[in-house]
N, C-alpha and C positions, 0 to 999 in steps of 0.2 A: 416386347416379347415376341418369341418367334410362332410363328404356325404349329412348329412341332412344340413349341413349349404351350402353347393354349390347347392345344388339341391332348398333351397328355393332362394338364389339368382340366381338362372337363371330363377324361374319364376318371381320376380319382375323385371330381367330385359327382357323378354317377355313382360311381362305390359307395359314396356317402350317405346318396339317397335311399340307396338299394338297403343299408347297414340300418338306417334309420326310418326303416317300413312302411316308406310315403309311397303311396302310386299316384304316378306323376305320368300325364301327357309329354311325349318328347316335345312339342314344342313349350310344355311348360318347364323342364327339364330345364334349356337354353335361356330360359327367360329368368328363372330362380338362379342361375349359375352366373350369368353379369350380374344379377342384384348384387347376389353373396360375392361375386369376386371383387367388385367393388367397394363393398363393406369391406373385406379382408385388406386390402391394398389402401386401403383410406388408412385404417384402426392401426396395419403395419407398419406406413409411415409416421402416423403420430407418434407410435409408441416407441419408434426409434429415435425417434427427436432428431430427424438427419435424415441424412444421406445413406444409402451401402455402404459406403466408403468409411459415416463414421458407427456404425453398429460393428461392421465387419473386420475394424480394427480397436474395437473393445476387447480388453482382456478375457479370459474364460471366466475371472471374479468376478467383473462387475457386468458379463455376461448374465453369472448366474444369479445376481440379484435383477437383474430386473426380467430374469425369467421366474423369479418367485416373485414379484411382487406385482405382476400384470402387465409393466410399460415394455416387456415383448415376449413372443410368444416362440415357441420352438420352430414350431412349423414356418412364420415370418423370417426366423434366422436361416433356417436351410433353404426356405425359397432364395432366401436374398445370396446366400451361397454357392448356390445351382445357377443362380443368374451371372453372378461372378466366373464362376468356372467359364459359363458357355463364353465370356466377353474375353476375358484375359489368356484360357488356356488352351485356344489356336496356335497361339505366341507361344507359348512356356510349357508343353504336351507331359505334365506333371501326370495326368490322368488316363490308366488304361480302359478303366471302365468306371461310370459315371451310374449309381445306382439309384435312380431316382425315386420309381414307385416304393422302391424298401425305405427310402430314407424318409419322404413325407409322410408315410404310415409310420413309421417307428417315430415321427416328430410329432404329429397330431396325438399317437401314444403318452409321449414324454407329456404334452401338455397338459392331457385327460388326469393323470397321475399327479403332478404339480398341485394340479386345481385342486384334487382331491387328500392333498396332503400327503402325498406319497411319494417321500423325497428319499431320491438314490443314491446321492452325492453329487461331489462340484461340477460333475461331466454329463450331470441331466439335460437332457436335451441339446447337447454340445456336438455339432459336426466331428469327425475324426473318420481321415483317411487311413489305408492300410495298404503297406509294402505288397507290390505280387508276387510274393514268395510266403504270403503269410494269408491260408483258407477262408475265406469270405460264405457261409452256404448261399448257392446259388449263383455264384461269379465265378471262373475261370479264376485258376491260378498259374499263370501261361511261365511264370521267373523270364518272361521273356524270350522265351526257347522255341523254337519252333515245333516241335513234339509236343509241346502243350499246349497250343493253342484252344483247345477245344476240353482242356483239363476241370473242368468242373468241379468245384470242391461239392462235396456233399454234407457238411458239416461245419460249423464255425471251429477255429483253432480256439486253444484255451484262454489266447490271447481278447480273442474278439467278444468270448463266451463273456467275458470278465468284464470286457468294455458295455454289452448289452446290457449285463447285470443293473450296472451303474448307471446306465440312463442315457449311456452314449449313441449318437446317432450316425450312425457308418455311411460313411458318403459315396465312399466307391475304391478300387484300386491304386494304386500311383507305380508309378516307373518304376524298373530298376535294371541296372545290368546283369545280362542274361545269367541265371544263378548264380547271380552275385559276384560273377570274376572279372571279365574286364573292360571296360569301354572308357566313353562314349565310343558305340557302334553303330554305325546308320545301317546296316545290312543286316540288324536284329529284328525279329516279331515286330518291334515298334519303335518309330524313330526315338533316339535321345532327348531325355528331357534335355530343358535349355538354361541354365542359368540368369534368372532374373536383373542383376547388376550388368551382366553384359553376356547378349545372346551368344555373343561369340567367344564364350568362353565357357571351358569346362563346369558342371556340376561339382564331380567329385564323384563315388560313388561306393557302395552299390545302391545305397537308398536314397538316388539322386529325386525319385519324385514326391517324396518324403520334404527334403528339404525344400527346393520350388515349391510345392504347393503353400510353406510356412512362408519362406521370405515373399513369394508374388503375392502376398494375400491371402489366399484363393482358404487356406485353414486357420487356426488355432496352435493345432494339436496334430500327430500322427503318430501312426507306430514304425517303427524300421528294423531294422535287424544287422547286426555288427560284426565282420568273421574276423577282421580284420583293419579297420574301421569304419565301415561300410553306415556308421550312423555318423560320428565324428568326422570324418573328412567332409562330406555334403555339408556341415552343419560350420566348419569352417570356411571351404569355397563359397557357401551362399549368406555367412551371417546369419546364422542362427544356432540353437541351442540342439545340442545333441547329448545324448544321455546314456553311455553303457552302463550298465548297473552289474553287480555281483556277480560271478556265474551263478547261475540256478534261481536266483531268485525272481526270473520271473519265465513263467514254464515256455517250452519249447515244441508241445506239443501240438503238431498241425500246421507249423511253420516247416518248411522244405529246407533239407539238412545241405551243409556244404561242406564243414570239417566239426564233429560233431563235439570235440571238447574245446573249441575256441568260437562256436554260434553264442550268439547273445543275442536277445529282442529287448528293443528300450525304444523311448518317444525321442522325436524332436518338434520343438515347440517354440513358439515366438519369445522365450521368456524364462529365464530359470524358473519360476515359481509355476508355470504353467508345464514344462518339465517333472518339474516333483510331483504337482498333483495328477500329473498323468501316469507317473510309475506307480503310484500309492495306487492307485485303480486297479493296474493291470498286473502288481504285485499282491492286490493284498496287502496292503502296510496300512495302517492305522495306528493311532497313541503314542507311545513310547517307541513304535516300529517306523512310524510315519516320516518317508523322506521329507515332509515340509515343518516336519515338528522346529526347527531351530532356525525358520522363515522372520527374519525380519530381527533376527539377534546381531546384535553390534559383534566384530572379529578382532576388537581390543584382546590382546595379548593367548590371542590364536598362534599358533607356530609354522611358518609355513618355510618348509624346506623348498628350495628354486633352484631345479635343475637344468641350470642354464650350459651346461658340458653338452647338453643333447642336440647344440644348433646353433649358439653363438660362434664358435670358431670353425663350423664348416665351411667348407667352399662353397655348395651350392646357397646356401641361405643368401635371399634378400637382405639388405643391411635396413629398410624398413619394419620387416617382421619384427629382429632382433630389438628395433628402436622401441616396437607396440608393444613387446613382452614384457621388455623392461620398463616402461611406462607402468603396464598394466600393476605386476608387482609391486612398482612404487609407490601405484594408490595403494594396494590391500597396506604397506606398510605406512602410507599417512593417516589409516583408517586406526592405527594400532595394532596391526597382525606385526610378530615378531618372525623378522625373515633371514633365511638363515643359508646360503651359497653350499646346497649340497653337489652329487655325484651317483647317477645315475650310470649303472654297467656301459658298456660301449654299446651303442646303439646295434652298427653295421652289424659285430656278430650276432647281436640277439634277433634280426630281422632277419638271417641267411636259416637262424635254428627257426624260428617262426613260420619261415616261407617252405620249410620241408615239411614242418610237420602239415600246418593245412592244403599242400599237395597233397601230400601223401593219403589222407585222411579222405579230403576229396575224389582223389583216384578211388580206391579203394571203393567208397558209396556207389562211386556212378561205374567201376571197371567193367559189369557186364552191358550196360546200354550205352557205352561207347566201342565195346565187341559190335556187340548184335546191332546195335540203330543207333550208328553217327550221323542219320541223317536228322535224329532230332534236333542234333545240337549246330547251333550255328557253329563257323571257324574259328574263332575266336575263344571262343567260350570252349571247345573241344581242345585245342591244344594246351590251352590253360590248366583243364583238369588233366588232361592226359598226363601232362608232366609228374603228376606226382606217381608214375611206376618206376619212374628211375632210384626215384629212392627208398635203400637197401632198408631193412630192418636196423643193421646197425649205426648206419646213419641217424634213423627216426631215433634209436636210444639215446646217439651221442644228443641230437636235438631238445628232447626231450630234458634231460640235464642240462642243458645250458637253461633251457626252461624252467626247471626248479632253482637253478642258481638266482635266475635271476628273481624270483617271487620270493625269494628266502631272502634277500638285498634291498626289496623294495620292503618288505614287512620290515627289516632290522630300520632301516630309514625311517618308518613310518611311527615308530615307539619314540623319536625325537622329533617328531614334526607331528601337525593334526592333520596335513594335508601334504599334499608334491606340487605344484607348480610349472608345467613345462610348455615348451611350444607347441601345436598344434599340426604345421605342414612351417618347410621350410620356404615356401613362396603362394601367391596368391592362385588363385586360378588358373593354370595352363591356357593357351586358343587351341580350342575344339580341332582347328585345321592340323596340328601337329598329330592329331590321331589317327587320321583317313588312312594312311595308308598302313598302318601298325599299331599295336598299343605303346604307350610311352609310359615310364614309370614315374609315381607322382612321390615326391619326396615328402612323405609323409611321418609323423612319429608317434604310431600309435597302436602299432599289432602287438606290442611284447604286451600292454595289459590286457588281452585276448587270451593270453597263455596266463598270467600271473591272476588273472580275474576281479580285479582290484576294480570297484567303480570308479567312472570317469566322467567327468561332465566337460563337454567342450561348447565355447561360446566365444561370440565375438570380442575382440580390444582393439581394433582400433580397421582402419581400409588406407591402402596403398594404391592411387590411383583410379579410384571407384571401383575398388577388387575388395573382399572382407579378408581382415585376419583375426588367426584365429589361437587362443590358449586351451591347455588341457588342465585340471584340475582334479587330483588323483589320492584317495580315500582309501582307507581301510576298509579290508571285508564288511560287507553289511550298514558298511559307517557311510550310507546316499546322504545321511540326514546332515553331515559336518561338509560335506560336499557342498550341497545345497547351499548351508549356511555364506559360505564364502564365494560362490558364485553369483547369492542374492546381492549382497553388501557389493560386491564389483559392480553390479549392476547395474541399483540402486545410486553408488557415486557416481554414476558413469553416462554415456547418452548414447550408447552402440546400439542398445536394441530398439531404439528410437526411432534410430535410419531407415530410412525405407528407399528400395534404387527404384527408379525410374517408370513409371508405367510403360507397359508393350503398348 
C-alpha cells in the first residue's frame, strides 16, 4: 500500500474514533489503528478465500451472498477495488476521479445496514462507476470538455439517487468522449481511456471508461449513457455487455444532454444477468417489470428474426465478424430458438436520417455556448456539434420520417419474432493511431434503435485476433425482460464472457 493510501486510511479511521466518542492520545490513535488495520486485512483475506484477483472477479450474485452472510464485508470489497484501480488504471486511465472517502463511508454504511438486516437489494454494497456526463454530488462533471473542468455537480442525477437507494457504492467517475461526440482524442480534458485487449487499439465510445473499467477488471457494473451507441459500441470493442433499454424508462434527469430524443442511460456490466440487475435498480423494475424476471429460462421455440442484410454482404465487414454472428445464431438455434432470415430497412439511409437529426438536436442545446465560449469546447468536439446548423428544418422533417418508417418496420418485424438478431460493429477495434490526426468513422450498427427506442443488449460472440466481437439483440418496447432471456442462454452456452485479455 502506498503512503497516500495509509495516510488517507488513517484519517478515516480517525473519523472512526472521533464518530465512536473514544478520547484517545495521538499516539494511542497510531497504535489502535495497526492493531485494527491488521485485524481488518487479516479477517479480509480470510473471508475472501483468495486473492483480489479472485473476489474481484466474483459475480455481483455470489458477491452479494457472501456479503450477507459474513465471509465479506463491503468495505473489504471497495478497499480491494481502490487497490486495483490504483495497480491497473495507470495503464487503462478508465478513471477521472477516484472517490475514495465517499465510497468507504457509504461501504462501512452498506455493511452497518446488512448487519442489521437492512437489505436494499442485489447492488448492496456493490462498487459501480458512473459515465462524466452523468452528476456525482461533490465530483466534477467535466463530459470531458474543457469548460467544465471545474463543473461541480451539486446533486446526485436520478440515476445515481437510485443507485444509493439500493445500496450501491459509487466509486468515482470514468472517461468519456468529450460530450459524447468523437474520439479517441488525446488533446481532451483527459487522455483516452485505452482498451484493455490491446492498448493500442480503440475503446469505442462515448462510454469508453465505462467499458475498460468492466473488461480490466477494475468493476462489476456501470452506468453509461447511449446517443448513438455510445453504450454498445465500447461494450463490443472491449467485450462486454452493454445495455440500451427503452426510451424513458430510465430518467435522464441530471445526465448532460446531447440530442435530447435519442440520449438513453443504461449499464454495462461483466455479464448479461449483471446488466439486468443493474437496469432493474436504476429503472425501478421489479416482479412482473423486472428485466431479470425470464433469467435462466431455456429459449426453446423462442423466435428469433436475424437480420443478417445489415453486414453480411457489405464491403467493409470482416469476413470474421460475419463467421461470429453466424455462429453466435447458430447456437441460440441448437438451444431451440426458431430462427428465421429477416430484413431490416437499408442501414446507410437510416444512419444519414439518424446523423441529422442528433446534429441537429445537438446544435441547437449547445448553439449559444459555441457563439459566446468555443473556448470551452475542445476542436473536435466543437466542430462535431457545430455541424448540426446546416441542417434545415425541412431536412430534420424529411429525417425524422425516415425515423418513424423505420420504428414502424422494426415493430411490424417484431409481432413475428420475440426478438432481432444483428451484428454489432462491422470490424473489431480500430488502432488508436488512425485517429491522431482526425476522427475516423467506426462502422458501427446501432444508432437507428436510438430513434426507434427499442431495447438492445449488446454482448460478446466470439474475438478476431485478440480484438472482441460483438451482437446486438433487439426487443420490443418495454420487453428488457425477453432480451435478457436470450442473451442469458447465449451466454450461459457460451465461454465469451469468461475471457479476460491480458493484464497491463
Amino acid at each position: 500500500m502506498s503512503s497516500n493510501d495509509t495516510s488517507e486510511r488513517l484519517a478515516y479511521f480517525q473519523d472512526r474514533v472521533v464518530a465512536a466518542g473514544l478520547k484517545l492520545y495521538e499516539s494511542e490513535v497510531e497504535g489502535l489503528f495497526g492493531l485494527a488495520a491488521w485485524m481488518s486485512d487479516g479477517l479480509t483475506e480470510m473471508a475472501g478465500a483468495g486473492s483480489d484477483e479472485d473476489i474481484l472477479d466474483l459475480d455481483i450474485a455470489e458477491l452479494g451472498r457472501r456479503l450477507r452472510d459474513g465471509r465479506l464485508s463491503s468495505l473489504g470489497l471497495v478497499e480491494r477495488t481502490l487497490r486495483r484501480i490504483a495497480e491497473c488504471d495507470p495503464a487503462y486511465l478508465a478513471f477521472y476521479a477516484v472517490a475514495t472517502d465517499q465510497a468507504l463511508a457509504n461501504a462501512t454504511k452498506a455493511d452497518a445496514e446488512l448487519g442489521a438486516g437492512h437489505d436494499r437489494g442485489p447492488l448492496h454494497g456493490i462498487p459501480v462507476g458512473i459515465k462524466d456526463m452523468i452528476d456525482v454530488a461533490g465530483l466534477a462533471t467535466t463530459a470531458n470538455a474543457p469548460g467544465r473542468r471545474d463543473a461541480l455537480a451539486v446533486e446526485d442525477a436520478e440515476v445515481v439517487k437510485r443507485l444509493r437507494e439500493g445500496g450501491a457504492v459509487i466509486i468515482g467517475k470514468l472517461a468519456t468522449y468529450e460530450w459524447g461526440t468523437v474520439g479517441p482524442d488525446k488533446r481532451g480534458l483527459f487522455p483516452p481511456a485505452r482498451n484493455p485487449w490491446s492498448l493500442e487499439h480503440i475503446t469505442g465510445g462515448s462510454s469508453s471508461g465505462c467499458a475498460v473499467a468492466v473488461a480490466g477488471g477494475l468493476l462489476r457494473t456501470s452506468i453509461g449513457s447511449d446517443t448513438g451507441g455510445s453504450v454498445r459500441g465500447p461494450a463490443f470493442y472491449c467485450g462486454v455487455v452493454g445495455f440500451k433499454p427503452t426510451t424513458g424508462s430510465v430518467s435522464k434527469h441530471g445526465a448532460l444532454t446531447m440530442s435530447p430524443s435519442m440520449d438513453h442511460i443504461g449499464p454495462m456490466s461483466r455479464t448479461v444477468a449483471e446488466a439486468a440487475v443493474t437496469f432493474d435498480v436504476i429503472a425501478g423494475r421489479s416482479g412482473e417489470e423486472a428485466a431479470t424476471r425470464l433469467l435462466g429460462r431455456p429459449v426453446a421455440g423462442l423466435k428469433i428474426g436475424y437480420a443478417r442484410n445489415w453486414f453480411a454482404c457489405d464491403h467493409q465487414v470482416m469476413p470474421a465478424v460475419v463467421v461470429a454472428v453466424d455462429a453466435a445464431v447458430s447456437l441460440l438455434s441448437q438451444l431451440g430458438a426458431e430462427v428465421t432470415e429477416i430484413e431490416l430497412p437499408d442501414y446507410p439511409s437510416l444512419e444519414v436520417a439518424a446523423a441529422a437529426i442528433l446534429h441537429k438536436e445537438s446544435f441547437d442545446f449547445h448553439a449559444d455556448a459555441l457563439r459566446n465560449h468555443p473556448e470551452a469546447y475542445g476542436r473536435r468536439a466543437f466542430l462535431s456539434l457545430a455541424a448540426g446548423f446546416a441542417v434545415t428544418d425541412a431536412e430534420l422533417a424529411t429525417a425524422r420520417q425516415i425515423g418513424s418508417d423505420f420504428t414502424r418496420a422494426v415493430n411490424r418485424l417484431l409481432t413475428g419474432s420475440d426478438v432481432i438478431v444483428t451484428v454489432g460493429a462491422l470490424t473489431t477495434a480500430l488502432e488508436v493511431a488512425r485517429f491522431e490526426k482526425e476522427a475516423v468513422w467506426t462502422p458501427m450498427r446501432t444508432i437507428g434503435f436510438n430513434i426507434s427506442g427499442h431495447p438492445v443488449l449488446a454482448m460478446p460472440v466470439g474475438f478476431h485476433e485478440g480484438l472482441p466481437i460483438g451482437m446486438q439483440i433487439v426487443g420490443r418496447h418495454d420487453d428488457e425482460a425477453r432480451v435478457v432471456q436470450v442473451g442469458h442462454a447465449f451466454e450461459q452456452a457460451s465461454d465469451f464472457s469468461l475471457q479476460r485479455p491480458p493484464k497491463p
